[in-house]
C-alpha positions as a Markdown table, in Angstrom:
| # | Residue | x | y | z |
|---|---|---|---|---|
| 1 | Unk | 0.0 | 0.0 | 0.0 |
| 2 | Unk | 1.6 | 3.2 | -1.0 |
| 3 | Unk | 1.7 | 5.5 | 2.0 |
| 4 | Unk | 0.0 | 8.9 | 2.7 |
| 5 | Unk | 1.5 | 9.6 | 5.7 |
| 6 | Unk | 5.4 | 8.1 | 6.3 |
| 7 | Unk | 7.4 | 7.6 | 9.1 |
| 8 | Unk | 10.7 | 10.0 | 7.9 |
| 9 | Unk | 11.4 | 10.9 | 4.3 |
| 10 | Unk | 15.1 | 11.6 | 3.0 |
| 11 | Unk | 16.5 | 15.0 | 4.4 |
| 12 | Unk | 19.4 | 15.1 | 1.3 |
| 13 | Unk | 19.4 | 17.5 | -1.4 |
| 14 | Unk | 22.1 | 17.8 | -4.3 |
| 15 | Unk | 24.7 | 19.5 | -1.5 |
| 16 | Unk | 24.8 | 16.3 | 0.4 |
| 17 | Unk | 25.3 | 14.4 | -2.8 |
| 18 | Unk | 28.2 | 16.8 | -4.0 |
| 19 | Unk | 29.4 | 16.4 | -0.3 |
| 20 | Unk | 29.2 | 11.9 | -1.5 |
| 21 | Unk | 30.7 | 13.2 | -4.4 |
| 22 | Unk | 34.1 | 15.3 | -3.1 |
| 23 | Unk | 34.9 | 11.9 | -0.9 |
| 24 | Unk | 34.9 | 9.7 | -3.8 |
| 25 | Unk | 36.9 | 12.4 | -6.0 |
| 26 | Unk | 39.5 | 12.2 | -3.0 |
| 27 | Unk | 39.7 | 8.2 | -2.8 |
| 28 | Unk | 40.1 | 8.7 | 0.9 |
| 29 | Unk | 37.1 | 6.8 | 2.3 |
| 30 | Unk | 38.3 | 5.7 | 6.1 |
| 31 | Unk | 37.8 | 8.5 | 9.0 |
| 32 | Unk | 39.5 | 11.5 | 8.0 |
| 33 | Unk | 39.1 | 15.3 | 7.1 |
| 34 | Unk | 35.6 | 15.3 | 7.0 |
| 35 | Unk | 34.8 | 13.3 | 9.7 |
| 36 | Unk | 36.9 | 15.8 | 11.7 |
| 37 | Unk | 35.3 | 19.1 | 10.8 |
| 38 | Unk | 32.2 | 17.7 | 11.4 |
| 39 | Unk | 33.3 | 17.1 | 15.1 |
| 40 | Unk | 34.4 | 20.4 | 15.6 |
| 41 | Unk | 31.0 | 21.8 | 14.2 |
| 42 | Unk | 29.2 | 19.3 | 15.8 |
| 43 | Unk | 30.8 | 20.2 | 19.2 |
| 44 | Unk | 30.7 | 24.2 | 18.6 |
| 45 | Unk | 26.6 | 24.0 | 17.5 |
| 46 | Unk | 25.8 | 21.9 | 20.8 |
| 47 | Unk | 27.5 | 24.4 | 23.0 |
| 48 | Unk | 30.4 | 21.3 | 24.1 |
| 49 | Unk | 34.0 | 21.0 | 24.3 |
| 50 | Unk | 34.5 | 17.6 | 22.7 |
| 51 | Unk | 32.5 | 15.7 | 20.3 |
| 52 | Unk | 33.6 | 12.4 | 18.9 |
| 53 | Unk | 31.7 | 10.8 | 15.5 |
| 54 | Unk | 31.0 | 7.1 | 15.7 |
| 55 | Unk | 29.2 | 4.4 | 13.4 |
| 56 | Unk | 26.0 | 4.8 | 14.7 |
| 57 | Unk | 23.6 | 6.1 | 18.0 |
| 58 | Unk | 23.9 | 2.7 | 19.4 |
| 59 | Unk | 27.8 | 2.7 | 19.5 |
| 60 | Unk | 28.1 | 6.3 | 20.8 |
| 61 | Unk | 26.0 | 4.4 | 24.0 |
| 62 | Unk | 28.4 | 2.4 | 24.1 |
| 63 | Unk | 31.2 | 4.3 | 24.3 |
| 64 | Unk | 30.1 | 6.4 | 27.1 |
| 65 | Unk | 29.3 | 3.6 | 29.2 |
| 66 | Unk | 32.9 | 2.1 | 28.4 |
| 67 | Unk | 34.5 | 4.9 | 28.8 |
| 68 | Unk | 33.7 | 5.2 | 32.5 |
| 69 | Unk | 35.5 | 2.2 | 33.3 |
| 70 | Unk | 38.8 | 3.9 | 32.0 |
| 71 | Unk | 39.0 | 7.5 | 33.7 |
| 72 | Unk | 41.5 | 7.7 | 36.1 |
| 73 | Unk | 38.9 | 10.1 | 38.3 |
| 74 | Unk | 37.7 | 8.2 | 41.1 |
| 75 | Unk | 34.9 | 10.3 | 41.4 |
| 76 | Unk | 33.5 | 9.4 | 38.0 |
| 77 | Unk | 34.6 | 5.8 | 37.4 |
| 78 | Unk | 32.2 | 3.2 | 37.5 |
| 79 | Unk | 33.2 | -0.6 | 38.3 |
| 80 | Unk | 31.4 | -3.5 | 37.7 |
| 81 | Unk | 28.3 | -3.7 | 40.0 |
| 82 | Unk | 27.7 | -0.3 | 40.2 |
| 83 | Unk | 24.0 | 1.1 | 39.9 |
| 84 | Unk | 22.7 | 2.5 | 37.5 |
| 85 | Unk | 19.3 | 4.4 | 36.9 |
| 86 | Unk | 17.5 | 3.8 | 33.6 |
| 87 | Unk | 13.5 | 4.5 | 32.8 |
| 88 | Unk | 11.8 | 1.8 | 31.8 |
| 89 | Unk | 11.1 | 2.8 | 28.0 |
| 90 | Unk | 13.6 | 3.7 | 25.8 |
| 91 | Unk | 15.7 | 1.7 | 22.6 |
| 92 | Unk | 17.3 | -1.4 | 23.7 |
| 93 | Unk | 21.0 | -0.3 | 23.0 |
| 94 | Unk | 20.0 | 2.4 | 25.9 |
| 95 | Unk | 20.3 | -0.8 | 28.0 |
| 96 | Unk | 22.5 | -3.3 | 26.5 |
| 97 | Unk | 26.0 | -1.5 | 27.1 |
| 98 | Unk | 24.7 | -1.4 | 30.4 |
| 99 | Unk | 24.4 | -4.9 | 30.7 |
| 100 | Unk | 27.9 | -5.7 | 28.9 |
| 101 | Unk | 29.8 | -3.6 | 31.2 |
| 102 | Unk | 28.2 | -5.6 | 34.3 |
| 103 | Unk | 26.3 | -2.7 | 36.2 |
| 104 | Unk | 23.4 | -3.0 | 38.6 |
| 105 | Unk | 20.7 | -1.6 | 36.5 |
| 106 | Unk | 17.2 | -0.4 | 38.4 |
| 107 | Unk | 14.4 | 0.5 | 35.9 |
| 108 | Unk | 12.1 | 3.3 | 37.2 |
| 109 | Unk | 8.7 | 4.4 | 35.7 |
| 110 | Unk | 7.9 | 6.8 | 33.0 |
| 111 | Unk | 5.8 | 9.9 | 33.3 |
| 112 | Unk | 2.7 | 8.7 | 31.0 |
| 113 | Unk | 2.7 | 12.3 | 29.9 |
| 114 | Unk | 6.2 | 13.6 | 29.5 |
| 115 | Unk | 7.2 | 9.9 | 28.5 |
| 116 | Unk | 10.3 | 10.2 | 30.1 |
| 117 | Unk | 11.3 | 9.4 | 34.0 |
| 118 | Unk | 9.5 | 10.0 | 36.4 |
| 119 | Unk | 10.8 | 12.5 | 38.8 |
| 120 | Unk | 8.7 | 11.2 | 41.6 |
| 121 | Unk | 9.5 | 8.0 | 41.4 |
| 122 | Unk | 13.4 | 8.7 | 40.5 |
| 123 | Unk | 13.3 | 10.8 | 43.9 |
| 124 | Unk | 12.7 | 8.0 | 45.9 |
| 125 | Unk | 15.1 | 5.4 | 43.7 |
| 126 | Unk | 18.1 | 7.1 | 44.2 |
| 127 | Unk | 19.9 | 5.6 | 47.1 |
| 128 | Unk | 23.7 | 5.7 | 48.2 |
| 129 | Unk | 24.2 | 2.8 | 46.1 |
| 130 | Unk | 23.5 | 4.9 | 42.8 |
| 131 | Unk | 26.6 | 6.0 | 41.3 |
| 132 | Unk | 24.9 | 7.2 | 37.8 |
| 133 | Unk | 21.5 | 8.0 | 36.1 |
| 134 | Unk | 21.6 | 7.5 | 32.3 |
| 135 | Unk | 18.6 | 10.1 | 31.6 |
| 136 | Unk | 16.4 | 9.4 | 28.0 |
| 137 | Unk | 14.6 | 12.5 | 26.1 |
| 138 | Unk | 12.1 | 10.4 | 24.6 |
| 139 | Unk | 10.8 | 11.3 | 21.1 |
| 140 | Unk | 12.2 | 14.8 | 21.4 |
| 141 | Unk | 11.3 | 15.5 | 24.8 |
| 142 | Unk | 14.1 | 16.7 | 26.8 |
| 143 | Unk | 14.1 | 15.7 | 30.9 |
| 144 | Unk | 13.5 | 18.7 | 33.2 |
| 145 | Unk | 17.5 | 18.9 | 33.8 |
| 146 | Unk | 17.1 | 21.6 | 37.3 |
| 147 | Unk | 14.9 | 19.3 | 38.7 |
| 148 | Unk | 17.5 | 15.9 | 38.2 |
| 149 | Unk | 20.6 | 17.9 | 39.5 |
| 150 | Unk | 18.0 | 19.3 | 42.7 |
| 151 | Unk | 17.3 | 15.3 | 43.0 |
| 152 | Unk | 21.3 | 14.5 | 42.4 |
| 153 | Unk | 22.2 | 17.3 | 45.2 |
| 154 | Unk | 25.8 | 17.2 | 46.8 |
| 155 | Unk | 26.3 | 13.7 | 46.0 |
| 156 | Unk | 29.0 | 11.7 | 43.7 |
| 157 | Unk | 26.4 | 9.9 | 41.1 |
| 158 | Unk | 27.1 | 11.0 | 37.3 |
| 159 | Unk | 24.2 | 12.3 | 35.1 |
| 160 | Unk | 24.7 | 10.5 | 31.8 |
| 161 | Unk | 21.8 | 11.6 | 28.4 |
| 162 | Unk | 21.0 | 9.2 | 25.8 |
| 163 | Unk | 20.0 | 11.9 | 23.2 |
| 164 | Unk | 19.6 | 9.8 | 20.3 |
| 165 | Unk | 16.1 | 10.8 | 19.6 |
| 166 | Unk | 16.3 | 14.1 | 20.6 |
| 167 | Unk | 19.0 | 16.3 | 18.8 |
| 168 | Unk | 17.6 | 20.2 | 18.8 |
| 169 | Unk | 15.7 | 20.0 | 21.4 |
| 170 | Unk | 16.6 | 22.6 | 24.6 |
| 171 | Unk | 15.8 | 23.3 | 28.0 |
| 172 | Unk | 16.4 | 26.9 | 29.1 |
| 173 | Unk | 17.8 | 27.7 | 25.9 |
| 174 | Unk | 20.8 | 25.1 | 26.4 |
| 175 | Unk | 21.2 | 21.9 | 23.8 |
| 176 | Unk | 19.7 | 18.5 | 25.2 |
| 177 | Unk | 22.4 | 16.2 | 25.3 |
| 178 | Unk | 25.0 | 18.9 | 26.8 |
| 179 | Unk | 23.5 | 18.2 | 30.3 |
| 180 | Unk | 25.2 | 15.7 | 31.6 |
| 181 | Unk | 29.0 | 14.1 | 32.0 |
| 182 | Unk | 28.4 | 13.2 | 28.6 |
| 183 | Unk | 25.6 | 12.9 | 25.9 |
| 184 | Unk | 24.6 | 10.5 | 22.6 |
| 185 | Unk | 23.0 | 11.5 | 19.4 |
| 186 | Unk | 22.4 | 9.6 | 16.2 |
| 187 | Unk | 22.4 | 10.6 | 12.6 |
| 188 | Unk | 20.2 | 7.4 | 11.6 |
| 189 | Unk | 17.7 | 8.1 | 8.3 |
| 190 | Unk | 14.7 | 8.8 | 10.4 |
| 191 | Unk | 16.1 | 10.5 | 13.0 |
| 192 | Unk | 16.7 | 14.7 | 12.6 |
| 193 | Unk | 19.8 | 14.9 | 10.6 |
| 194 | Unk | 20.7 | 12.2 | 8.2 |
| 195 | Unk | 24.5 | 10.8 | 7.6 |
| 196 | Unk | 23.6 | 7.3 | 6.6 |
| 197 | Unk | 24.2 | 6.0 | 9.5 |
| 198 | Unk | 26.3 | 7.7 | 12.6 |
| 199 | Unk | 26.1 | 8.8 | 16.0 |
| 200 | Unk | 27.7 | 11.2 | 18.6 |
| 201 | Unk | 29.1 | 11.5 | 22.0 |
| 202 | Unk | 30.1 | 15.3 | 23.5 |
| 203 | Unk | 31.4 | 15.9 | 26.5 |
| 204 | Unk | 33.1 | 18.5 | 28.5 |
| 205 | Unk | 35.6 | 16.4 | 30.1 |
| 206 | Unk | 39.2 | 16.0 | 28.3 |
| 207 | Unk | 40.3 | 13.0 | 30.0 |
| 208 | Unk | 37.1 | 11.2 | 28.6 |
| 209 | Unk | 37.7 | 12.4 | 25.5 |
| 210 | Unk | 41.0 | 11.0 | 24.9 |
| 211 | Unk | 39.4 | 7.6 | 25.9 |
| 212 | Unk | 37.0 | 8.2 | 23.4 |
| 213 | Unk | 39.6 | 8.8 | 20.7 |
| 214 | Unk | 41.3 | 5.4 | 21.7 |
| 215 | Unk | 38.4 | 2.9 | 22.6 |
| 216 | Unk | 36.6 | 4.3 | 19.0 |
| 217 | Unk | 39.4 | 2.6 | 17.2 |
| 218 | Unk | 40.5 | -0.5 | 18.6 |
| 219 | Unk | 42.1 | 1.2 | 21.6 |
| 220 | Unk | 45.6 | 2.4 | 20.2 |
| 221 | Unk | 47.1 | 5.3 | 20.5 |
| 222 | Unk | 47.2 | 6.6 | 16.7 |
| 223 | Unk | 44.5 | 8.7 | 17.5 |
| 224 | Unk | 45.6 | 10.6 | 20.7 |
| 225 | Unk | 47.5 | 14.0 | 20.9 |
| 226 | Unk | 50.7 | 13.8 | 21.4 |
| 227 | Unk | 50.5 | 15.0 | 25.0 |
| 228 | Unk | 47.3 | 13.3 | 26.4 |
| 229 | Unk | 45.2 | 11.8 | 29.6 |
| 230 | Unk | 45.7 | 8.0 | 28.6 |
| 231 | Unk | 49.0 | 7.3 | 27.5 |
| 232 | Unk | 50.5 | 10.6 | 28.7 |
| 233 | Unk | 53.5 | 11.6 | 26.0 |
| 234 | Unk | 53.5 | 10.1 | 22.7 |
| 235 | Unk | 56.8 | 8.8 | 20.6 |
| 236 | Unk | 57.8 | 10.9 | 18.0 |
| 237 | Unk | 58.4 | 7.9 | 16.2 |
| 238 | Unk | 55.4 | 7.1 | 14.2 |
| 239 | Unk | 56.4 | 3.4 | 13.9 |
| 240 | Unk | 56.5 | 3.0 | 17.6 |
| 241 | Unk | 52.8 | 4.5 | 17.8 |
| 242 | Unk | 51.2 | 2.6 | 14.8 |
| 243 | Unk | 50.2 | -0.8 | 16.9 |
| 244 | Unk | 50.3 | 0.8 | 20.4 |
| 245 | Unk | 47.5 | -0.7 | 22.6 |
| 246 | Unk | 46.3 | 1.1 | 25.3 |
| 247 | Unk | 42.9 | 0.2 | 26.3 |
| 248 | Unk | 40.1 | -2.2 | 25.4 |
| 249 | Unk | 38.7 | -1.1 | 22.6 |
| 250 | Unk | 36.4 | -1.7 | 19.3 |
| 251 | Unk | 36.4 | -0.5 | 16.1 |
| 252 | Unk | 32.9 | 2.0 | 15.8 |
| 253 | Unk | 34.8 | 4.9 | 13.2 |
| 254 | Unk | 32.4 | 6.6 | 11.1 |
| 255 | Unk | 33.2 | 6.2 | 7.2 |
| 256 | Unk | 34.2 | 9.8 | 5.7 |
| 257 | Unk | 31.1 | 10.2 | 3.7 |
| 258 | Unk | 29.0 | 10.3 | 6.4 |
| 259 | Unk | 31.2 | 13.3 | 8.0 |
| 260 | Unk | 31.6 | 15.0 | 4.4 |
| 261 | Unk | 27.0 | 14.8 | 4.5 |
| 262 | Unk | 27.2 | 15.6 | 8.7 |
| 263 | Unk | 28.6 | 19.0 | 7.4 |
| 264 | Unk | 26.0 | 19.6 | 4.7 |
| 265 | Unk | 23.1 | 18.3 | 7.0 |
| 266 | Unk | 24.1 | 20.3 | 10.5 |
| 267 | Unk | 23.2 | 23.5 | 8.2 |
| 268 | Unk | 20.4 | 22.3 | 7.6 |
| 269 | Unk | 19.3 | 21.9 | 11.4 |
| 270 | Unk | 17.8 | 24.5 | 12.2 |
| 271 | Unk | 15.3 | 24.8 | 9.2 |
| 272 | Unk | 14.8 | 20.8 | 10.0 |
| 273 | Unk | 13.8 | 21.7 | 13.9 |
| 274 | Unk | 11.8 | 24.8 | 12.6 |
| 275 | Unk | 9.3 | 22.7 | 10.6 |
| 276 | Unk | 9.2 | 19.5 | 13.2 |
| 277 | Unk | 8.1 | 22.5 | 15.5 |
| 278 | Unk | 6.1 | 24.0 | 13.5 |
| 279 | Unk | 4.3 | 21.0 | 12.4 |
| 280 | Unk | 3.9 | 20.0 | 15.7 |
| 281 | Unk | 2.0 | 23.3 | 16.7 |
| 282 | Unk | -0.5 | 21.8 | 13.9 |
| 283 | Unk | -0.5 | 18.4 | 15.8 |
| 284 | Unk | -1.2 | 20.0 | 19.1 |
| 285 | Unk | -4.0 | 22.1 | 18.1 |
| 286 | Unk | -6.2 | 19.1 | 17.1 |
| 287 | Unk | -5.4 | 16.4 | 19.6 |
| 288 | Unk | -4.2 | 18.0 | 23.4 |
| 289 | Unk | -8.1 | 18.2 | 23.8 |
| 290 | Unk | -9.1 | 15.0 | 21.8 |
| 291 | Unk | -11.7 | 12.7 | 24.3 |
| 292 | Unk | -9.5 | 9.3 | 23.7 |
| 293 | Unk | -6.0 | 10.1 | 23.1 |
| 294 | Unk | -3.0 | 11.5 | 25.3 |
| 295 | Unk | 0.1 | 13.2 | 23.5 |
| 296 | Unk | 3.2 | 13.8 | 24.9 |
| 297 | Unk | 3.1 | 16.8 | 26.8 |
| 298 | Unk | 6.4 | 19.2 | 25.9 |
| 299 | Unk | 8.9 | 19.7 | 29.2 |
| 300 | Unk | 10.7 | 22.6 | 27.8 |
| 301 | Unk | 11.5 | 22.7 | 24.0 |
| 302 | Unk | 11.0 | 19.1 | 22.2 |
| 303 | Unk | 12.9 | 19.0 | 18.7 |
| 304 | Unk | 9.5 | 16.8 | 18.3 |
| 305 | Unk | 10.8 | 13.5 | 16.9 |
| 306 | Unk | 7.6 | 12.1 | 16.3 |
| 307 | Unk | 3.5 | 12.0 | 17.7 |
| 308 | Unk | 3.0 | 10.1 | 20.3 |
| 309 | Unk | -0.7 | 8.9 | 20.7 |
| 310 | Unk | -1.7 | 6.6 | 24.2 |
| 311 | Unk | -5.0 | 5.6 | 23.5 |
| 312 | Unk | -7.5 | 6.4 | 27.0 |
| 313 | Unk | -9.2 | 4.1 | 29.2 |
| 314 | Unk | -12.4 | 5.6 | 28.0 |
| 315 | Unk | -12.0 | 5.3 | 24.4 |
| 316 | Unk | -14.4 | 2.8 | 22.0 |
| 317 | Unk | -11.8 | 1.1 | 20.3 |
| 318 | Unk | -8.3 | -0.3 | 21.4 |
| 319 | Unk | -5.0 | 0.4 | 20.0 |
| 320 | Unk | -5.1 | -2.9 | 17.9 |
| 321 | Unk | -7.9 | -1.4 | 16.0 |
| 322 | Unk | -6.6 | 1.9 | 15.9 |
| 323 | Unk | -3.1 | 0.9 | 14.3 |
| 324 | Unk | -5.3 | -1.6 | 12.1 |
| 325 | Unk | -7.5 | 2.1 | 10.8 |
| 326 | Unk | -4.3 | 3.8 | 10.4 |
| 327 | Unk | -2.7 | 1.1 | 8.2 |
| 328 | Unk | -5.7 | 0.5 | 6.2 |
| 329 | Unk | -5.4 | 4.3 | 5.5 |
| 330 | Unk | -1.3 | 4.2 | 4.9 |
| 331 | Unk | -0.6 | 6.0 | 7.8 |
| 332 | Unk | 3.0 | 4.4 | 9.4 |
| 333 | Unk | 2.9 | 4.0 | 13.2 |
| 334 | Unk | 5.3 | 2.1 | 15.3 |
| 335 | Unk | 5.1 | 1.5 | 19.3 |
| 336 | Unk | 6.4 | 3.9 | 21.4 |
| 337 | Unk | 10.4 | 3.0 | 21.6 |
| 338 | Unk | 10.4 | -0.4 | 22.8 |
| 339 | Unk | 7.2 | 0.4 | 25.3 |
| 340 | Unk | 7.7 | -1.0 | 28.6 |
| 341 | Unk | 11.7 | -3.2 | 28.3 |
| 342 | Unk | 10.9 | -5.1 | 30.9 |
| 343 | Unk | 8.7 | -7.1 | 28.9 |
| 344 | Unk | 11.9 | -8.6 | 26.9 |
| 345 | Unk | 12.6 | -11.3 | 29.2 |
| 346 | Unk | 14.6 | -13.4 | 27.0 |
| 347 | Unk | 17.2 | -10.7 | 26.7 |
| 348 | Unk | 16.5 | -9.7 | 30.6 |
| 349 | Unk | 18.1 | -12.7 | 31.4 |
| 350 | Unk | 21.6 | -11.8 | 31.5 |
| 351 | Unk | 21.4 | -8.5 | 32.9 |
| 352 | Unk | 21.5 | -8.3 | 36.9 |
| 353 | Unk | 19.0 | -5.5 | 37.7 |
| 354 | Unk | 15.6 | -5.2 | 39.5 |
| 355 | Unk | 12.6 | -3.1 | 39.4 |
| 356 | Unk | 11.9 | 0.2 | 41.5 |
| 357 | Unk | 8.5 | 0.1 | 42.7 |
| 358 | Unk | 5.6 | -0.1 | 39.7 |
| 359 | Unk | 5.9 | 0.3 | 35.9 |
| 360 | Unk | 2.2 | 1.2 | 35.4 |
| 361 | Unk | 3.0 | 3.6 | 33.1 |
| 362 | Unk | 5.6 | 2.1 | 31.2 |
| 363 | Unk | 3.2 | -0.8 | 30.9 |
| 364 | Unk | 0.3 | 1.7 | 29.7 |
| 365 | Unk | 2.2 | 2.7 | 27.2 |
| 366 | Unk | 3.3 | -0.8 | 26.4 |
| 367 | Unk | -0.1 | -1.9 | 25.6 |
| 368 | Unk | -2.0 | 1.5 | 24.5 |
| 369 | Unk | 0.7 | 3.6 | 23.0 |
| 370 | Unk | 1.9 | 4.1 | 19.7 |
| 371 | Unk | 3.7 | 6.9 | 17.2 |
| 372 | Unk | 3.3 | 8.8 | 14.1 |
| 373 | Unk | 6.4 | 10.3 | 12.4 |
| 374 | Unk | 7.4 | 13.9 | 12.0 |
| 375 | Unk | 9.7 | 15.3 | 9.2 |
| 376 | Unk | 11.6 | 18.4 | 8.4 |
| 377 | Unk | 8.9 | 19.5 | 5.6 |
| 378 | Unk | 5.6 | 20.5 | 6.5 |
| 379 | Unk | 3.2 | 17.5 | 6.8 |
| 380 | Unk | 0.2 | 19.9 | 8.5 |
| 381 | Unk | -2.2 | 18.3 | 5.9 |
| 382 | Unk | -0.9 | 14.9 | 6.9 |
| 383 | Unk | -1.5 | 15.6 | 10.5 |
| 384 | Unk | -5.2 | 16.5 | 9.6 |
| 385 | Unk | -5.7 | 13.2 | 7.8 |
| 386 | Unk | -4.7 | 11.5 | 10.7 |
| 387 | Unk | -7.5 | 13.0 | 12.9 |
| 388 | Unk | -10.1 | 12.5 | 10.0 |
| 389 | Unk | -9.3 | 8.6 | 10.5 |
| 390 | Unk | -9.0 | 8.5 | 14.3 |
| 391 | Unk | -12.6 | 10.6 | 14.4 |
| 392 | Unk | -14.2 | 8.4 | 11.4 |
């Protein structure tokens, strides 16, 4: 069925194809130039020190979990065993690095309206046990960041942001994502910039960037400064550098096409975010009153990744039926993230973690909720199809 209302649609034009174009005409296709001035752009728009281009969202999660293993600050490191605060609903590589590196993870409720944790609920979770909180801004939505560090207080836990699905989105004018120790982002196809696939991590912190630099690329030293916070002083003798090991790394480099389009399509941000807002304005106006469906309700600034709809109790029909009408019509939905995690017990297996308190929410949405998409062209008359086949 051809569709009249799509999750994402391509965000490229001809400069991001003469961008394709300029790395084939230099036959250097590994890391490189590009993938480097996209960094420093990337870092200078978000407001942060550091920001270090990997292969995808997933692995920039993964990097910033790993990298806390390896700082030499006490007061940061985590160890195996440590705990970890997570909400209950976000992508599954939120959790899995998690999981791999051997922490304690507790899963706390959602806010059914915000969609991301609840405050409430974290309040009471945080113990002297926790030594980190790895904060999600769901669909867009960033946390409310004064009231975490109010919650967080005098003590030593580490406020970590998955920002994957959230890049443009601010709260009191600052960048989601620049909140915490350190913060992800991905470039994926349906997400708000486009660089086939990639991801990000920014941070502040100099020493964790150097880790970065060596556990991104199978945890030598080629990539360091000479003077840095991992090896300390480099030989000036390239040989001796080439095969230096340092720490345990991976290989997660981006390709330098996807930095050569990351410049093209970081210009192109804030038009993108302008028309996800403004179509989301649209959205708003026709459903924050409608009699059988909850939206997400906006914490500060959301860069509106998609339309969350959470079918009500009171409502006629259930969500089964609902994404059955909206198929029929070629209207793409998906479930909210991956709804409640907790529901994936084969994976759940091998993690050690445990549950703080209820996940009614998170379950809610597990069984009512569902998404529409949002793009970076207006889709206003899209929006009004969708409430002609909700209503008919």
């Amino acid at each position: 069925m051809m569709s009249n209302y799509s999750l994402a649609t391509s965000t490229w034009g001809e400069e991001e194809l003469s961008a394709i174009q300029a790395v084939i005409d230099s036959d250097m296709f590994t890391m490189g130039k590009y993938v480097a001035e996209y960094e420093e752009q990337f870092a200078n728009f978000f407001g942060s020190n550091y920001a270090l281009m990997v292969s995808s969202g997933s692995a920039a999660n993964l990097l910033m979990i790993a990298a806390m293993f390896f700082t030499k600050d006490e007061t940061r490191k985590l160890k195996r065993g440590d705990e970890i605060i997570v909400p209950a609903v976000s992508w599954s590589t939120t959790y899995f690095p998690l999981q791999q590196y051997g922490l304690k993870v507790k899963f706390v409720d959602i806010d059914r309206e915000t969609l991301n944790i609840d405050l409430e609920k974290l309040a009471s979770a945080i113990t002297d046990k926790t030594k980190a909180i790895l904060c999600v801004n769901l669909l867009g939505n960033p946390n409310d960041f004064d009231k975490i560090r109010n919650l967080i207080g005098g003590r030593n836990i580490t406020l970590l942001e998955d920002n994957c699905e959230s890049m443009g989105a601010t709260y009191k004018g600052k960048y989601a994502g620049s909140f915490g120790l350190m913060g992800t982002f991905s470039s994926f196809f349906s997400h708000h910039i486009a660089t086939m696939e990639g991801g990000c991590v920014i941070t502040d912190d100099e020493e964790l960037y150097h880790i970065l630099l060596a556990i991104r690329a199978h945890g030598w030293t080629r990539n360091l400064p000479k003077e840095n916070l991992v090896s300390g002083i480099k030989s000036d003798d390239p040989f001796e550098e080439s095969f230096k090991f340092v720490l345990p790394g991976y290989n997660v480099r981006p390709i330098e096409m996807s930095g050569a389009i990351g410049i093209e399509q970081l210009k192109k941000l804030p038009g993108f975010i302008k028309e996800r807002q403004d179509n989301a304005k649209k959205f708003v106006a026709l459903f924050e009153k409608h009699e059988f469906i909850q939206i997400q309700k906006e914490t500060a600034e959301s860069s509106w990744f998609g339309f969350s709809l959470v079918v009500n109790e009171s409502a006629p029909f259930s969500r089964k039926q609902l994404v059955e009408k909206l198929q029929k019509s070629g209207i793409e939905c998906r479930p909210i993230v991956t709804g409640n995690f907790l529901k994936n017990k084969d994976v759940l297996k091998f993690f050690d973690y445990e549950v703080y308190g209820s996940l009614e929410n998170a379950d809610y949405i597990d069984t009512h909720g569902l998404f529409v998409g949002n793009q970076q062209i207006s889709i206003k008359d899209s929006i009004e199809l969708l409430l002609t086949v909700i209503d008919g």
